[in-house]
C-alpha positions in Angstrom: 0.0 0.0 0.0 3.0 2.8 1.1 5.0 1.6 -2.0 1.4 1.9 -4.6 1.5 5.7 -2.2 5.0 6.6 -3.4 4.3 5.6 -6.8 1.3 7.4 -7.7 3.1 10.5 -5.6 5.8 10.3 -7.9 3.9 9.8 -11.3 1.6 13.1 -9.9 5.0 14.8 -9.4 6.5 14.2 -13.0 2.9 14.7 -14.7 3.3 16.2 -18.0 2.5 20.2 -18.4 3.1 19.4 -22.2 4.2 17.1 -24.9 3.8 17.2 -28.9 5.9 16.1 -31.4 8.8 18.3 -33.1 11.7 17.7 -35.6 15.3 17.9 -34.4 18.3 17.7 -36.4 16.0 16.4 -39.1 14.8 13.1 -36.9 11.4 12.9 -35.7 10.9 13.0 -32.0 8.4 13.9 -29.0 9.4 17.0 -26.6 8.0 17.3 -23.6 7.7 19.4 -20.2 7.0 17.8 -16.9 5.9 19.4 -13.6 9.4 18.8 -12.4 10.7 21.1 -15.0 12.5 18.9 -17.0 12.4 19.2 -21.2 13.0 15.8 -22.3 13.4 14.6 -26.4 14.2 11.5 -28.2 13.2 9.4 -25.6 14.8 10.8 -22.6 18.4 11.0 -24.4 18.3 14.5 -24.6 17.1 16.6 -21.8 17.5 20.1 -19.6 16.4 21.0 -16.2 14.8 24.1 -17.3 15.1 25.9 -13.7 18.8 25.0 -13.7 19.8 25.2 -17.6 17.5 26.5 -19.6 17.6 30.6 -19.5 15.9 31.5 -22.3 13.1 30.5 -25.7 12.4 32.4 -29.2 11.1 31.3 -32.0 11.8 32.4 -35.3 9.5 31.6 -38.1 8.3 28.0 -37.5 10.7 27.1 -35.2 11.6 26.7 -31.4 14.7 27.8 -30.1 15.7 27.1 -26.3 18.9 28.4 -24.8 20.6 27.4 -22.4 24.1 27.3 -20.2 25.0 23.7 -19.5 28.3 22.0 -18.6 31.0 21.4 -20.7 31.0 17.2 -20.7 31.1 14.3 -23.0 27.5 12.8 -23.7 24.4 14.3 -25.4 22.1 14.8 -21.9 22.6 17.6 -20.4 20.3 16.7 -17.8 19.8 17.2 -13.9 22.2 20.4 -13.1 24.0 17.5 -11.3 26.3 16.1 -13.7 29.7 17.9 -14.8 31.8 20.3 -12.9 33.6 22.3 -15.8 33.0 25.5 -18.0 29.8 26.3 -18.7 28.9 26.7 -22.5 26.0 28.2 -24.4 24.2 26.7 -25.9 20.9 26.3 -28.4 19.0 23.2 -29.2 16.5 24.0 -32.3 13.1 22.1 -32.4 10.4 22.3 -35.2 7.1 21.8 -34.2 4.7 19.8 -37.1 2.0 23.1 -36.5 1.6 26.6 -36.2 -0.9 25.6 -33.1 1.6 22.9 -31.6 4.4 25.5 -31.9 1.9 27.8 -30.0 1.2 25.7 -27.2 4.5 24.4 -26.6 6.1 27.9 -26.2 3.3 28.7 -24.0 3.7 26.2 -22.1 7.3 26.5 -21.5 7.8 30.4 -21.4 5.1 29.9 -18.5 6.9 27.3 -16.7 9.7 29.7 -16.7 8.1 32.7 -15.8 6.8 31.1 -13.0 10.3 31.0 -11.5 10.4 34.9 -10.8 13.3 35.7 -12.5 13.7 39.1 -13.3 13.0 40.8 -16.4 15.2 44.0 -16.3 18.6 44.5 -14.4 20.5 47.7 -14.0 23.8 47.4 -14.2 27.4 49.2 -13.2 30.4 48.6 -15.1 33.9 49.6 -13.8 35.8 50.0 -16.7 39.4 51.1 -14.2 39.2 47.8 -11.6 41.5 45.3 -11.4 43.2 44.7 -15.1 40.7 46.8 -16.5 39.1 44.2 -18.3 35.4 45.0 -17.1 34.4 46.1 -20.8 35.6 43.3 -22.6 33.9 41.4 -20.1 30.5 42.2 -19.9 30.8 42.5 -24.4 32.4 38.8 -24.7 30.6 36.8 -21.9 27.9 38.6 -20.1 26.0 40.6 -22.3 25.1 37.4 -25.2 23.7 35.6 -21.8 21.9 38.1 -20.8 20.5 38.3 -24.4 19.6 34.4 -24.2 18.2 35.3 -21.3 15.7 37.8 -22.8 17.4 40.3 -20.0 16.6 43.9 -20.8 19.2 45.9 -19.3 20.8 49.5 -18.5 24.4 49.8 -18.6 25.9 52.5 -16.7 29.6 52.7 -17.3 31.2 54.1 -13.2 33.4 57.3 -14.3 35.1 58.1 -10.5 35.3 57.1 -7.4 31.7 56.7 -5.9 29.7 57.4 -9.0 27.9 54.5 -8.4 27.0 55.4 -4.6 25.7 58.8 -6.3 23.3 57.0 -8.8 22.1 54.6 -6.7 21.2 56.7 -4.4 18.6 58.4 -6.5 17.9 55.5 -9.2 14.4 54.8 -9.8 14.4 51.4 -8.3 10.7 50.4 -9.1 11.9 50.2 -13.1 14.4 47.1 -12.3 14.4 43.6 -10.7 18.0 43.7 -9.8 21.5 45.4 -9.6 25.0 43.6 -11.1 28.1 45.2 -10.9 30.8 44.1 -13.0 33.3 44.9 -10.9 35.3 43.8 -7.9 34.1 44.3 -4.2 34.3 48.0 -4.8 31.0 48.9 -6.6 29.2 46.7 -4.8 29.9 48.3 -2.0 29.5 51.7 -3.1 25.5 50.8 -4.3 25.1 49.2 -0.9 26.4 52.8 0.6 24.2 54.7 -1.5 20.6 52.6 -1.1 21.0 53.1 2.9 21.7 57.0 2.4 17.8 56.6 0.3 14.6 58.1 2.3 13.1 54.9 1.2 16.0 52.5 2.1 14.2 49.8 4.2 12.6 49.1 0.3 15.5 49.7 -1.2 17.8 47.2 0.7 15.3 44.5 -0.5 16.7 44.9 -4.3 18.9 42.0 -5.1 22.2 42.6 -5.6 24.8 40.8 -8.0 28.4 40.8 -8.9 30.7 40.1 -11.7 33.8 39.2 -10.8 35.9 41.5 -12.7 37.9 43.0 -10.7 41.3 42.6 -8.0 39.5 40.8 -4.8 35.9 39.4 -5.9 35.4 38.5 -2.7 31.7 38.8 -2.5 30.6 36.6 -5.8 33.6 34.1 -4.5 31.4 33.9 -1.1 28.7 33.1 -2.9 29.5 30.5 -5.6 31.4 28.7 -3.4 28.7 28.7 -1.3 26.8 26.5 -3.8 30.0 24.4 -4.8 30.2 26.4 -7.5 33.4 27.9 -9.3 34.1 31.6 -9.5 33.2 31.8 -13.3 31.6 35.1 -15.1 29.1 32.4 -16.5 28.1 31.2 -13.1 27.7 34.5 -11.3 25.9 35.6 -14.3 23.7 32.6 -14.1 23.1 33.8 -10.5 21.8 36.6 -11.5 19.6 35.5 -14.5 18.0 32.7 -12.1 17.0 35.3 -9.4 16.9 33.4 -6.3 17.8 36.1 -3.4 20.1 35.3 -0.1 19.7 38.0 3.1 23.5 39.3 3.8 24.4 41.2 7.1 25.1 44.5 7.2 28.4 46.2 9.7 27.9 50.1 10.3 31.1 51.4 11.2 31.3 54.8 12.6 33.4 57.4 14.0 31.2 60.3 15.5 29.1 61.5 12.6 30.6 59.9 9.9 29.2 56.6 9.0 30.5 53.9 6.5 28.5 50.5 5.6 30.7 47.6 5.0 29.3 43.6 3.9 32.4 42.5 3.4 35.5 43.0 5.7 37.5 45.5 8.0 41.5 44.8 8.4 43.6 46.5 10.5 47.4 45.6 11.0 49.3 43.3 8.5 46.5 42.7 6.0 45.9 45.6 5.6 49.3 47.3 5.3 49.8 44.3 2.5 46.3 45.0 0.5 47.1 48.9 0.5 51.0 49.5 0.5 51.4 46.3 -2.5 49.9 48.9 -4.7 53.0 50.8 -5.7 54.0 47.4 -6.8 50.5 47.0 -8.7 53.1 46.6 -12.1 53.9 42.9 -10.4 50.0 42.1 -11.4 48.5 39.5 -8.7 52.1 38.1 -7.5 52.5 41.9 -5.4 50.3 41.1 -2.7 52.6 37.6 -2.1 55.5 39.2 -2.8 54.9 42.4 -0.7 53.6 39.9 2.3 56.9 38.3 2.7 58.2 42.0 2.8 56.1 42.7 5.8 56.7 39.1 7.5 60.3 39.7 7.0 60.1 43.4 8.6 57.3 42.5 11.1 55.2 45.6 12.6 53.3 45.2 16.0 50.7 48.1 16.1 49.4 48.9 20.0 45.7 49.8 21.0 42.4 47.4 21.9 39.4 45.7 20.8 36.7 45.6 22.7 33.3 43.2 21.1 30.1 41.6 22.6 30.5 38.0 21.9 28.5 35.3 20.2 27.1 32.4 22.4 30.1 30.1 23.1 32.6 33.0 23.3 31.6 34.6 26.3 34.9 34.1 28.0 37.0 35.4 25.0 39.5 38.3 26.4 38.7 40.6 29.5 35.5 41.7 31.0 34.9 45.6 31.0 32.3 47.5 31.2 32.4 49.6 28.1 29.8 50.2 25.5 29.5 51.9 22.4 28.5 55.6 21.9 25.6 56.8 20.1 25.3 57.5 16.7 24.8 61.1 15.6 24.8 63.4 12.1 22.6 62.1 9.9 18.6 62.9 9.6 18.6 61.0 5.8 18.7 57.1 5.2 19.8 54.4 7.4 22.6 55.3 10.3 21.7 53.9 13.8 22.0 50.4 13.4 20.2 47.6 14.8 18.2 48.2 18.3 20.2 46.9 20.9 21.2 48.3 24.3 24.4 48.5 24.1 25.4 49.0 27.8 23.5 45.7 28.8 25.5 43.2 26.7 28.7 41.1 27.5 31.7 43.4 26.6 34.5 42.0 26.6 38.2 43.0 25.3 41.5 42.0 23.9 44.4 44.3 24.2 47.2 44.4 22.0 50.0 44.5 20.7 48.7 43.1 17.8 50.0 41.5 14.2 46.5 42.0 12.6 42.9 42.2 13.8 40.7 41.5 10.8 36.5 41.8 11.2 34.7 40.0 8.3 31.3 39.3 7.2 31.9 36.6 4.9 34.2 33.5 4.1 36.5 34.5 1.3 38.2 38.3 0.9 39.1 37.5 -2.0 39.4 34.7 -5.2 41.8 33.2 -2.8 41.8 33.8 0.4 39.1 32.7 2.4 39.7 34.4 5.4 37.3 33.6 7.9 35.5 30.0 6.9 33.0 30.1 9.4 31.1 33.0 8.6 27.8 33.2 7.8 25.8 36.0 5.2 23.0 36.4 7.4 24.1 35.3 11.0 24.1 38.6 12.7 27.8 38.1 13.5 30.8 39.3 12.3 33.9 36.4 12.1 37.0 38.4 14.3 40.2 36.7 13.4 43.0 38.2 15.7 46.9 37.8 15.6 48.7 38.7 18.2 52.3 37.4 19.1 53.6 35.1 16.3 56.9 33.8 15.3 57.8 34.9 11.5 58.3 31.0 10.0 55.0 30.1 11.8 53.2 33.4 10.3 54.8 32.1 6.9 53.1 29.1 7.4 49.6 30.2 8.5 49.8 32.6 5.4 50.3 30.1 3.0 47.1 28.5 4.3 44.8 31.4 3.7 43.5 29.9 0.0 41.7 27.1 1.9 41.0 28.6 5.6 43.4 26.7 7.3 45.2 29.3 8.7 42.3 29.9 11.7 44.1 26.5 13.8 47.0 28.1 13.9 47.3 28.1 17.8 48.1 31.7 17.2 45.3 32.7 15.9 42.0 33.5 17.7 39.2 33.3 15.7 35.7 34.3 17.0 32.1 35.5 16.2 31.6 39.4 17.6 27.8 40.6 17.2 29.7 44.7 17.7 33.2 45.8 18.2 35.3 48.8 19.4 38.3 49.5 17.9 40.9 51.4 19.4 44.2 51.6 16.7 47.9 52.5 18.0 51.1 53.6 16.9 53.4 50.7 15.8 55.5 49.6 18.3 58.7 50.5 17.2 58.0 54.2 16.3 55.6 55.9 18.2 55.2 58.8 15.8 54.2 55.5 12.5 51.1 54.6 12.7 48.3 52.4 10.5 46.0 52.0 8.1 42.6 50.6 8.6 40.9 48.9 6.0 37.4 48.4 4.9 36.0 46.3 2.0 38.8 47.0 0.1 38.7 51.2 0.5 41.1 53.3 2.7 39.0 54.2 5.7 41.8 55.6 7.9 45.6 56.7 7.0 47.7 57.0 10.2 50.5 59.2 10.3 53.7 57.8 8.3 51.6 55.5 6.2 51.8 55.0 3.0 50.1 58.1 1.0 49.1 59.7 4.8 48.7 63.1 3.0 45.5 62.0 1.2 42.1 62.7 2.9 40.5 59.4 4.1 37.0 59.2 5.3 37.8 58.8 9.2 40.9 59.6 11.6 43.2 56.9 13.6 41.0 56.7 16.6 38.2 55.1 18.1 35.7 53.3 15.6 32.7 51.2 16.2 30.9 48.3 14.3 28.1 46.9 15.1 26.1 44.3 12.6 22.6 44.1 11.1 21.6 40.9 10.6 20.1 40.3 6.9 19.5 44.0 6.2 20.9 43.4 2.6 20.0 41.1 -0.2 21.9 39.0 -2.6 21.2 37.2 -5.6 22.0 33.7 -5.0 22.7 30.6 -7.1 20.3 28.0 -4.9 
């Protein structure tokens, strides 16, 4: 009786939305749609899972034509967006229906079953045409932009001409004419959109806009996060498949701020070696990716210690991390526009505790990898309400080598001298560098220059904060993501 159950279940699962008979490649065969989204010809041989592969359908006089992204592997069925792990390829499988009405129904039928899956129908989209090797362009023409034709994608391209042009159009773009927002980019547009939604009157609608990357730039942190997250490999076909498919992922928020001056990060904030390495290596950006290994062994070689504190409010199972004091943080103050307190918590009631330096590097992130290959803090989460603090404070230079060298897969964090914990808000207080008083450092966030210490490297700029006191404190799911499951 359970096993009759199952079947008829199962034969009520794969009932068939449509099926009439088609010509392919000159051979006569039946195509058909079943209520499990698969498209199935020549007797099951050939198939696509249309949520998974198939991102687009036209036809063109009295034919079908579906496209679709599948793997690059030896056999003709496609199939179950299980097999095959390599490149993805475009592709277009022709069918010719026997009439004008069965040629009707069948592209009903399957444009239907597709627009059923909410994807989205328009995307506005920032291209930075200076990041990384400046390859954005040639980018989005070669590999993106035919996909997002296939995909029946409208689009509008706006091309980033300075440094936070994109936080000034986002903050006054007319959201309600889009489904979405890709950057073809590195971390740093990204983040510059994210900025300019939460400076919007309207940003508690705004934040609910999915947001997609590219990777086209130095770090590609973000869209590394994310694909991996789904076992899949940081290819511009597979984040642009994210996008096209339009499932959405909640991503955590940090507000950092320094009296009235607010900055919103969803990636990372360094301070110490990692830092120094991300920012000074570029006077040596002529070495192409090998400057940030070769300027780390520069700065493991001549090790700085940089004095001052950190004081967080634990996650649950940390609660006996550091010191107890009985700091808290400060309230925010300034701005009357957008988002700026934070999330509601009283401060003064939670379990501060604090580490005190000197420290190698204190490094506050929001997500597993900071970049293509580094995944810096493996445990973190996109919408746990924690930031991951990895902390390094006294470390012999062969064993900081070592630990280093195991940042591509996360292995660094057992390093006995590393701690690595979840913080829900933090407090961090920079010093000068131990062995100049009057040198101090550079904190980092998402890839920008927040603060430039005196003696750093290019300490005359302007930077958005001084080398005091900041706060963080995290907003759990306040952004969203476009996500490939």
């Amino acid at each position: 009786m359970e096993q009759q159950q199952q079947k008829n279940q199962q034969q009520q699962h794969n009932m068939v939305i449509v099926s009439d008979q088609v010509l392919i490649n000159g051979g006569q065969t039946w195509l058909t749609l079943t209520s499990d989204g698969m498209l199935r010809w020549l007797d099951g041989h050939g198939c696509l899972c249309v949520e998974k592969e198939v991102i687009g359908l036209s036809t063109v006089g009295d034919v079908i034509t579906i496209r679709a992204l599948v793997y690059d592997e030896n056999g003709f069925c496609f199939g179950n967006g299980i097999k095959g792990r390599g490149n993805l390829l475009r592709k277009k499988f022709v069918f010719e229906p026997f009439s004008d009405q069965s040629l009707q129904n069948l592209c009903h039928k399957i444009q239907g079953y597709m627009d059923s899956l909410g994807r989205p129908k328009k995307l506005f989209i920032f291209l930075n045409p200076f990041g990384g090797k400046k390859t954005a362009s040639k980018i989005f023409t070669s590999d993106v932009k035919p996909i997002l034709e296939d995909a029946n994608i409208e689009y509008t391209l706006q091309e980033t001409r300075y440094q936070l042009h994109a936080k000034e159009v986002s903050r006054s773009l007319d959201l309600t004419k889009y489904d979405g927002i890709l950057c073809v980019s590195g971390d740093g547009t990204l983040v510059e959109v994210v900025n300019g939604l939460l400076e919007r009157e309207d940003w508690a609608a705004a934040m609910k806009m999915p947001l997609g990357a590219i990777p086209a730039g130095t770090g590609n942190g973000m869209i590394k996060s994310v694909l991996d997250s789904a076992g899949k490999p940081c290819t511009v076909a597979h984040a642009t498949l994210t996008a096209i498919r339009g499932h959405k992922l909640s991503l955590d928020v940090a507000t950092i701020w320094q009296g009235d001056t607010t900055f919103f990060s969803v990636l990372m904030l360094a301070w110490g070696l990692i830092s120094d390495i991300d920012i000074e290596s570029e006077k040596y950006r002529w070495m192409g990716s090998a400057r940030i290994e070769v300027y780390a062994l520069k700065r493991i070689l001549k090790l700085r210690k940089y004095n001052g504190s950190i004081r967080f409010v634990p996650a649950p199972g940390f609660e006996d991390v550091g010191e107890l004091c009985d700091d808290s943080m400060e309230p925010v103050t300034g701005r009357h526009q957008g988002y700026y307190q934070g999330p509601k918590l009283v401060f003064h009631k939670l379990n501060w505790r604090k580490l005190n330096g000197p420290f190698v590097s204190v490094w506050l992130h929001n997500v597993p990898w900071g970049a293509e290959h580094t995944m810096a803090a493996p445990d973190a989460k996109f919408d746990d309400g924690y930031l991951d603090l990895i902390v390094i404070r006294q470390c012999p230079k062969l064993a900081l080598l070592s630990l280093m060298s195991k940042m591509n897969n996360g292995g660094h964090v057992k390093s006995p001298y590393v701690l690595y914990i979840k913080v829900k808000a933090a407090i961090l207080e920079p010093g000068s560098r131990t062995d100049d008083s009057n040198k101090e450092g550079i904190i980092d966030s998402d890839g920008e220059v927040l603060v430039r210490g005196k003696g750093t490297y290019k300490s005359n700029l302007n930077s958005l904060m001084v080398y005091d006191k900041l706060q963080l404190v995290v907003d759990q799911g306040l952004a969203t993501l476009f996500t490939p499951i």
